[in-house]
C-alpha positions as CSV (number, residue, x, y, z in Angstrom):
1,X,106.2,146.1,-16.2
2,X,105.1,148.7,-19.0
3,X,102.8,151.6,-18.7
4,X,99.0,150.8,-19.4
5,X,97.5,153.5,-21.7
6,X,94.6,154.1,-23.9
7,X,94.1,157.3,-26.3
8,X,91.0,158.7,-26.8
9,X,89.6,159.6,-30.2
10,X,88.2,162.9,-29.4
11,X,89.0,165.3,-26.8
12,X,85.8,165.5,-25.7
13,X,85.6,162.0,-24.6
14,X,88.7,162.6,-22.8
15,X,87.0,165.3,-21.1
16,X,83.4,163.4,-20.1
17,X,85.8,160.6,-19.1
18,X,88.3,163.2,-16.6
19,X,84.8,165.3,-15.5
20,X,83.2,161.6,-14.0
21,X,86.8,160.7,-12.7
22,X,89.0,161.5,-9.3
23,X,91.8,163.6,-11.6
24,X,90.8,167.3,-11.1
25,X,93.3,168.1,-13.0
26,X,95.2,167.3,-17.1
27,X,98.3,167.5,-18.0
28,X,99.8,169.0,-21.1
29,X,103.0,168.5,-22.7
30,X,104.9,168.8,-26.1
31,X,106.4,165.8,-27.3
32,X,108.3,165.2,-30.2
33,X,106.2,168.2,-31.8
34,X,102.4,166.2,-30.9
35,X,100.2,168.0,-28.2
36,X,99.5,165.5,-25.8
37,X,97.2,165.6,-23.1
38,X,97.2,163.6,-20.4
39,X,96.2,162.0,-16.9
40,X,97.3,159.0,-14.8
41,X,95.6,157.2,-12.4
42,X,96.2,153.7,-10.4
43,X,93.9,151.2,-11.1
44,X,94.4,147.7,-9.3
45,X,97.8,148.5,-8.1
46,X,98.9,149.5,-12.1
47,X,99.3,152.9,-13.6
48,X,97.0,153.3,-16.0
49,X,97.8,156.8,-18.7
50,X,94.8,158.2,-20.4
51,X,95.3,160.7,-23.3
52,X,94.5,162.6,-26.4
53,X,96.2,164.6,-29.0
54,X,95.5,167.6,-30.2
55,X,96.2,169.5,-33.4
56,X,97.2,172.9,-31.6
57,X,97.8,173.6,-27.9
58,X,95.0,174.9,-25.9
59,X,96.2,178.2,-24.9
60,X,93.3,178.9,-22.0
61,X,94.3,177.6,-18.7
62,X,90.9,175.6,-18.0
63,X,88.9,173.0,-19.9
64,X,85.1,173.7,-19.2
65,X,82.4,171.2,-19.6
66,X,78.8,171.7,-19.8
67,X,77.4,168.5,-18.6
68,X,73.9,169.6,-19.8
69,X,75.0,170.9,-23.3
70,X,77.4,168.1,-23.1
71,X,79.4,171.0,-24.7
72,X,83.5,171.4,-24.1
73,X,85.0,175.4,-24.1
74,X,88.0,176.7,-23.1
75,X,88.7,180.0,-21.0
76,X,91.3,181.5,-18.6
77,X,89.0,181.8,-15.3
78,X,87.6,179.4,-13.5
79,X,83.9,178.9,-14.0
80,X,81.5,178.2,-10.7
81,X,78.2,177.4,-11.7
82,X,76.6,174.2,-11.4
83,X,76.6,173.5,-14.4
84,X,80.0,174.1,-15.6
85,X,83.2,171.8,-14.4
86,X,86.0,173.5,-14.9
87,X,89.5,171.2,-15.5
88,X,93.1,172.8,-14.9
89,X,95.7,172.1,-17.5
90,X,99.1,171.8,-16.0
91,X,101.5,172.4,-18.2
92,X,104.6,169.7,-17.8
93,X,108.1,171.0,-18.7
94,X,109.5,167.0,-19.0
95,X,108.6,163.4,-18.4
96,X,109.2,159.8,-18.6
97,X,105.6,159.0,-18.4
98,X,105.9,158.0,-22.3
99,X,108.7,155.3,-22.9
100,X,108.5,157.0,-27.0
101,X,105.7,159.2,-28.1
102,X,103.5,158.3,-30.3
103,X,103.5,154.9,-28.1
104,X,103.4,151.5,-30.1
């Protein structure tokens, strides 16, 4: 049965959507020269793979969210306030979550 997926048009919805999710975590990875972005999670017993592509890789180590700015940064520490959530991007040497990249 193939992967479910759905891309995002902006990052920042990918991030709202992985702040107000279980994932504490994205992973990045290089493929075929496109800087994809990426989480999985099972829904209903499928894998389901949300994304979104970037121009250039984020070199930080953490996407920050402001959820009352509804504002997206980047930075290498972890931020602890309550406002702030602060995401971990993981960065993936290979996979086979992608069948191709971009998928059809």
């Amino acid at each position: 049965m193939p992967m479910m997926y759905i891309q995002f048009k902006n990052f920042n919805d990918f991030i709202r959507f992985i702040t107000f999710s279980t994932t504490p975590f994205i992973q990045y990875v290089n493929m075929n020269d496109h800087n994809v972005y990426f989480i999985q999670i099972a829904v209903f017993g499928e894998l389901m793979l949300y994304y979104a592509e970037l121009d250039k890789k984020i070199e930080d180590k953490y996407v920050v969210y402001n959820r009352f700015r509804d504002s997206v940064s980047f930075s290498n520490k972890m931020e602890s306030d309550g406002q702030n959530i602060s995401v971990p991007i993981l960065e993936v040497e290979r996979t086979n979550v992608f069948q191709e990249y971009p998928p059809k």
